[in-house]
N, C-alpha and C positions, 0 to 999 in steps of 0.2 A: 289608143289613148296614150297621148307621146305630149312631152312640150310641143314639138316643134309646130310654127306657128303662134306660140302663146307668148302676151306680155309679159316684162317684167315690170315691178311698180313704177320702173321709171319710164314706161312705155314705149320699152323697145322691144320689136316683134322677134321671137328666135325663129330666125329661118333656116337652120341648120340642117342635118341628116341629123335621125338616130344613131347611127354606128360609129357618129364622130366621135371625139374624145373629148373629153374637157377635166380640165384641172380643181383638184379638188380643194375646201377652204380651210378643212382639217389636216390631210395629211400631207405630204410629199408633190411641192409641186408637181415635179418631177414625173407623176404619175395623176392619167386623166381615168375619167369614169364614165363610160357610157351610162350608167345608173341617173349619172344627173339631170337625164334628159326624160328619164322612166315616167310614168304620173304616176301618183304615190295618195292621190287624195282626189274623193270622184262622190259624185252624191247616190246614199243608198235607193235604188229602184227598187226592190224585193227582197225579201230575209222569211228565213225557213221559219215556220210556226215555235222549234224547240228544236234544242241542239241535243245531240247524243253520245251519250260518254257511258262506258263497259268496259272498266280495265280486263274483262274476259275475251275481249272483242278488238284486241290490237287494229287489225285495219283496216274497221270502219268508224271506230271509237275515235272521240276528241281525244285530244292528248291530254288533259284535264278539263276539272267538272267545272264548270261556271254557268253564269244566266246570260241569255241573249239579249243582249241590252242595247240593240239596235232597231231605229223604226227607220220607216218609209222616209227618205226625206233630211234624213241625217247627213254629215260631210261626213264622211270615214277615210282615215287615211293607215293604208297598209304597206305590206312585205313589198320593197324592190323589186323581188325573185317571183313574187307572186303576178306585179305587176306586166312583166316580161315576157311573161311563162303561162297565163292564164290563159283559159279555153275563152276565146273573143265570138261573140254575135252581134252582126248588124242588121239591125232590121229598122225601115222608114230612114235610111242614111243615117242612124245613132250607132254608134257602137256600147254595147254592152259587154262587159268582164264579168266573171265566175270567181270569186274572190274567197276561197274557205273562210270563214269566221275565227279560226284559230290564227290566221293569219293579219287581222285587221288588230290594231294599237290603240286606236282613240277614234272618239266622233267629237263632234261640235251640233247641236241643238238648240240656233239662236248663236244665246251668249254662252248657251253649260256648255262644259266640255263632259264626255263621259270615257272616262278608260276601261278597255277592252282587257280580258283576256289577263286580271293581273301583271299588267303590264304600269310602267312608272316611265312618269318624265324626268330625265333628270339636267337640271343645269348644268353646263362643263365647268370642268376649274383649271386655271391654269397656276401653274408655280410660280412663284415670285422670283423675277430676274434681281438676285443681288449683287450682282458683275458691279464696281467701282462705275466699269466704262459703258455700261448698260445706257440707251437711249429708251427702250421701254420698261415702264416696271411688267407690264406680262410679259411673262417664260413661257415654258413648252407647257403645252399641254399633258393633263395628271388622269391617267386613263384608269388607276385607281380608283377615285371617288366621283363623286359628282354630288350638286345639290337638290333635294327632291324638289319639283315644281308641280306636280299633275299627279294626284293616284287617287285610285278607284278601289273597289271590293277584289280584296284577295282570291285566288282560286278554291275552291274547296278541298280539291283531291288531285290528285297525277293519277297518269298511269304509272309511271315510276314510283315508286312507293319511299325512293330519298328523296324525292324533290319533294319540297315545302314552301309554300309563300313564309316570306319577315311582314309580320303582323304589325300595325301600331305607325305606320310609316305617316308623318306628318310631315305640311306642304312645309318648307325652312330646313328639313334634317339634313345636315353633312351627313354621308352614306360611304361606306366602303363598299367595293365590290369584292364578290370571289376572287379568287383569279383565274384568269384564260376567261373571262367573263367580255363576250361578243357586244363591244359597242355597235349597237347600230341608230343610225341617224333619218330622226322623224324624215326630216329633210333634208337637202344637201346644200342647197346655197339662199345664203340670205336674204338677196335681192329677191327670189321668186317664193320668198315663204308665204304661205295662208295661213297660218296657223297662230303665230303670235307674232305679228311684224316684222322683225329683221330677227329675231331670237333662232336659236337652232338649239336642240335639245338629242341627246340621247333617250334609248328607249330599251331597255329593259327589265323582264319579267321580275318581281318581289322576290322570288325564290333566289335571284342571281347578286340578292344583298345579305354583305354578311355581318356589319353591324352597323349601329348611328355612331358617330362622332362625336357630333352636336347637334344639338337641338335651334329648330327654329331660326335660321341665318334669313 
């Protein structure tokens, strides 16, 4: 499960290697990603009856408590590292992935989106270029905050007994993160997004926000 081969909206076919490199839309041109070539979003074939969580039970336990809010038939899009790394079967010329559930962010359901895992979408923000001689008003990128766009039901419990979901999170909130708080990106480039058009979104966990700003933007 690779792009390679697959359109982009504007109907060009990536006929690339996987191991190639490509430049990313966030950070450093400078520096490419084989990540962006990963599939990241695949429709669910099968989901376990009920998940299982035992903070007594390290490692076979989820890493926290939630509900399986995945059916047959859902788009889910998950972990890069999962995507890369996951135990692969092909059977009848399909290939199938092995995707932990702790690992998966969001599904889509139609037109619902449903978030995984206490996990949030968040809008990026970029700083205001106030340079005289500035030709864009966007600046760099603010890996600070972001805007919420997407969230779902909080986690109930960790295994870690600090970590906590922030409660109350509404779709508009300016949100501060932690700090050393892991951007990671639903997708990577815009042209090939399924998810919301040309939009790109950061994703993480409720627990990894440390307060609102503002409300409702």
């Amino acid at each position: 499960m690779t792009a390679e081969g697959k359109k982009t909206k504007g109907g060009i076919v990536v006929g690339f290697e996987e191991d190639t490199n490509f430049y990313s839309e966030v950070e450093d041109a400078s520096v490419g990603h084989e990540a962006d070539l990963a599939q990241v979003v695949a429709p669910v074939f099968k989901v376990p009856p009920e998940l299982y969580y035992n903070p007594d039970d390290h490692h076979h336990s989820m890493p926290w408590d939630c509900d399986m809010e995945l059916q047959v038939g859902d788009l889910v899009w998950f972990s890069i590292m999962e995507s890369r790394n996951a135990t692969a079967i092909r059977c009848n010329d399909k290939l199938y992935k092995l995707i932990p559930y702790s690992e998966t962010y969001c599904a889509k359901r139609g037109k619902e989106v449903i978030m995984l895992n206490g996990y949030v979408l968040l809008e990026r923000v970029f700083e205001k270029n106030t340079s005289p001689l500035a030709i864009y008003r966007q600046g760099d990128l603010d890996i600070t905050k972001g805007i919420v766009r997407y969230v779902g039901k909080p986690n109930r419990e960790y295994v870690y007994d600090s970590y906590v979901d922030f409660v109350g999170l509404e779709v508009g909130d300016e949100v501060l993160l932690s700090p050393r708080t892991a951007l990671v990106p639903l997708e990577r480039k815009s042209y090939m997004s399924k998810f919301d058009n040309d939009k790109l979104y950061w994703v993480v966990q409720a627990r990894k926000i440390a307060m609102v700003l503002s409300k409702g933007n």
